[in-house]
N, C-alpha and C positions, 0 to 999 in steps of 0.2 A: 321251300317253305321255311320261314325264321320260324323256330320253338322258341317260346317264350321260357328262360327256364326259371325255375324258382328261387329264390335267393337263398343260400345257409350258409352256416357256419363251418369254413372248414377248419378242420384240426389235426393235429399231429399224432398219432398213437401213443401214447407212453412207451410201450415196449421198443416200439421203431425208435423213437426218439431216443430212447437208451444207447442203441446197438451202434446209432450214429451220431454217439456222442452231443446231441442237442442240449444247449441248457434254454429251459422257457424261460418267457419274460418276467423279470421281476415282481410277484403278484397273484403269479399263474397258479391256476388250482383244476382241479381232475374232475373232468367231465365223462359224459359216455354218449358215444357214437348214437342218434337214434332207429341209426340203421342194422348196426350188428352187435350194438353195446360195449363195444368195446372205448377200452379208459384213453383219458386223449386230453391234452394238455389245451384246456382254455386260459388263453393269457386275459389281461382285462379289458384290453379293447372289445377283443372277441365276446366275453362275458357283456358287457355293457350293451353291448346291439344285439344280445340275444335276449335279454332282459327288456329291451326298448320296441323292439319287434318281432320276435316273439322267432325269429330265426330258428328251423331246426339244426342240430348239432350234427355234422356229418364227421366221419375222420376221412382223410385223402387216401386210404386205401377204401375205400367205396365210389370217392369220385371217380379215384380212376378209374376203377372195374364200371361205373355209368359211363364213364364222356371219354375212355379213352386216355391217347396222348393229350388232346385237345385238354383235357382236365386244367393243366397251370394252367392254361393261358386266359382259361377261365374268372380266375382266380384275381382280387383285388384285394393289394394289402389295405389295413386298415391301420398300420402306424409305419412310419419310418424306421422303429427301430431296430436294432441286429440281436440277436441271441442273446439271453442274458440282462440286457437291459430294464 
C-alpha cells in the first residue's frame, strides 16, 4: 500500500546544528518544530513555502524517529545551495 505522506518542512535543530558546526543559509531565522517545539533553523526558501502553503515545520530529529533511515531520502531540497550561503 503507497501512504500518501504529507508534505513539510524539514529543519535542522539549532542546538544539533551547533554541535556540527552548521552555518544556515544567509537569511535564516529561528523557527520551532511543530512537533516537539523545538528551535530549528528556517533558511528562506524553507520560510517562503511554509508561508505559501501553509507547510507544517518539522525538525529531522522527528522525521527520523517517524520514517526511519528512509527519512533523507525522503527529503527534496529546495535550493542548490551549500551552508552559508
Amino acid at each position: 500500500m503507497n501512504e500518501k505522506l504529507e508534505p513539510v518542512i524539514g529543519c535542522v535543530p539549532c542546538l544539533d546544528a551547533i554541535k556540527m558546526e552548521f552555518v544556515p543559509y544567509k537569511g535564516s531565522t529561528v523557527g520551532e518544530c511543530s512537533r516537539c517545539e523545538l528551535e530549528v533553523w528556517l533558511g528562506p526558501e524553507q520560510k517562503k513555502q511554509q508561508e505559501a502553503h501553509g507547510y507544517p515545520i518539522v525538525c529531522l530529529r522527528c522525521l527520523v524517529e517517524e520514517h526511519g533511515p528512509k527519512a533523507m531520502d525522503l527529503m527534496q531540497p529546495l535550493t542548490e545551495k551549500r551552508m552559508g550561503e
